[in-house]
One Martini backbone bead per residue (centre of mass of N, CA, C, O) as a GRO file, in nm:
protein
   82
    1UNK     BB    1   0.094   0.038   0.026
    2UNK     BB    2   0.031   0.360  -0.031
    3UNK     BB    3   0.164   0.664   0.184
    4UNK     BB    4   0.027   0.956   0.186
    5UNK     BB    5   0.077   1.289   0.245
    6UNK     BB    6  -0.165   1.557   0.264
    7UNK     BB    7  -0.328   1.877   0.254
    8UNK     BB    8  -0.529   2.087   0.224
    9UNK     BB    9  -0.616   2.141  -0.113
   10UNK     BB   10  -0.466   1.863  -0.204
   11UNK     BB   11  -0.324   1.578  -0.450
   12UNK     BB   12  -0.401   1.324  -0.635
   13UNK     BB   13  -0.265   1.120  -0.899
   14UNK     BB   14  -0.441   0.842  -1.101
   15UNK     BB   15  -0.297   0.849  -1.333
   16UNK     BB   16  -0.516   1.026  -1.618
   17UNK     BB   17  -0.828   1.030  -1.464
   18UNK     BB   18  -0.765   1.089  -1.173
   19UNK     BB   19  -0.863   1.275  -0.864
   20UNK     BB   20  -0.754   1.319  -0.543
   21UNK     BB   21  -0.885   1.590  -0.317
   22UNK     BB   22  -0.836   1.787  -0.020
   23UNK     BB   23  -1.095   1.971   0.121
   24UNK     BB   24  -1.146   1.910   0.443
   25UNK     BB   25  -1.001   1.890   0.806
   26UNK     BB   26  -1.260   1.788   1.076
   27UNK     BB   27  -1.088   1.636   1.250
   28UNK     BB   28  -1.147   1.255   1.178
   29UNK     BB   29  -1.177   1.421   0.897
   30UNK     BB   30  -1.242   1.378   0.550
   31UNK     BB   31  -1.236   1.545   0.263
   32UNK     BB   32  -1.347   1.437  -0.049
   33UNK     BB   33  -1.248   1.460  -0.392
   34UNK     BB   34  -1.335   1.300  -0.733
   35UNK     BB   35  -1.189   1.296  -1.055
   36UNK     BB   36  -1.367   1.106  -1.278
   37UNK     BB   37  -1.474   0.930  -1.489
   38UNK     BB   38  -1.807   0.777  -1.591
   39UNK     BB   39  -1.701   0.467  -1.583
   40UNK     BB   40  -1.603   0.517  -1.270
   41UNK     BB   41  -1.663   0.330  -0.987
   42UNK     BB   42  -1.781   0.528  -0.683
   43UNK     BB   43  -1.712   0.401  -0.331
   44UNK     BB   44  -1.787   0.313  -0.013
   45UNK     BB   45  -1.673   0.050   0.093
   46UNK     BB   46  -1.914  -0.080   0.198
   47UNK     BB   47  -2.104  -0.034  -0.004
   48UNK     BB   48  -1.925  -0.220  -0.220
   49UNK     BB   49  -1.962  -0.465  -0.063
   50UNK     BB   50  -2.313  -0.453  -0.042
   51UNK     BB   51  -2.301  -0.512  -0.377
   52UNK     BB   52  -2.129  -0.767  -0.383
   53UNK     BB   53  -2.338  -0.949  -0.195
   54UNK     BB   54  -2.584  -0.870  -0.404
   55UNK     BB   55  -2.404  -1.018  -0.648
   56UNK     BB   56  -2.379  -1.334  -0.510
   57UNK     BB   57  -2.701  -1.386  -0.456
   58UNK     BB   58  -2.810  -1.350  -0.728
   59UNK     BB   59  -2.591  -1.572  -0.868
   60UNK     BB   60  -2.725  -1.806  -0.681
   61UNK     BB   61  -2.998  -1.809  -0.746
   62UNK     BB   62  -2.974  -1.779  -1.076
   63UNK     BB   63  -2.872  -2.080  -1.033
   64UNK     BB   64  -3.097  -2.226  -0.911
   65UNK     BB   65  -3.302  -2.178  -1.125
   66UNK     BB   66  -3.151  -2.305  -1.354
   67UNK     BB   67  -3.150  -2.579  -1.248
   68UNK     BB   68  -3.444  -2.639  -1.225
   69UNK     BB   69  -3.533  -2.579  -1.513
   70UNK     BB   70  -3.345  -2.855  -1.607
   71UNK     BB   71  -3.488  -3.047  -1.443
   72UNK     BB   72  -3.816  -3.016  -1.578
   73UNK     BB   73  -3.658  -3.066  -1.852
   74UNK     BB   74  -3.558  -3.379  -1.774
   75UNK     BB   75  -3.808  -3.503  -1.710
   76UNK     BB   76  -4.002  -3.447  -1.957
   77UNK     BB   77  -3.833  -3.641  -2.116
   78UNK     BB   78  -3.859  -3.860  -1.970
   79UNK     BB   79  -4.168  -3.879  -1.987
   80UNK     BB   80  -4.209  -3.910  -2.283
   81UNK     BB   81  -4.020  -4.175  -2.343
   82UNK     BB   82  -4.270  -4.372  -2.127
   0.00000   0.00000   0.00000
């Protein structure tokens, strides 16, 4: 891990398209700035975490759905050939 020190409007670099800058420090908090272009998804970590969660969820649902319909199709042709 990179550890930069840096003051109130100070930036960093990201590449050649992100722009982190600090706009003030308030007591244990600081605000960021960050200019991305519109196609890089920016999230607060937790959030971030929380989507992850809600699309590993949803791919094992939308597994489990798709395993179902493939087994009613196997048991119909079973049933077909008797």
């Amino acid at each position: 891990m990179l550890v930069l020190t840096r003051k109130a409007n100070e930036s960093i670099q990201i590449g050649d398209d992100i722009e982190v800058k600090i706009l003030a420090i308030e007591g244990e908090q600081i605000k960021l700035g960050i200019n991305a272009p519109k196609n890089v998804d920016i999230h607060r970590k937790e959030v971030y975490l929380a989507i992850q969660e809600e699309n590993n969820v949803a791919a094992q649902d939308a597994s489990l759905d798709a395993l179902t319909k493939l087994t009613l199709q196997l048991e119909t042709k079973q049933n077909d050939k008797e």
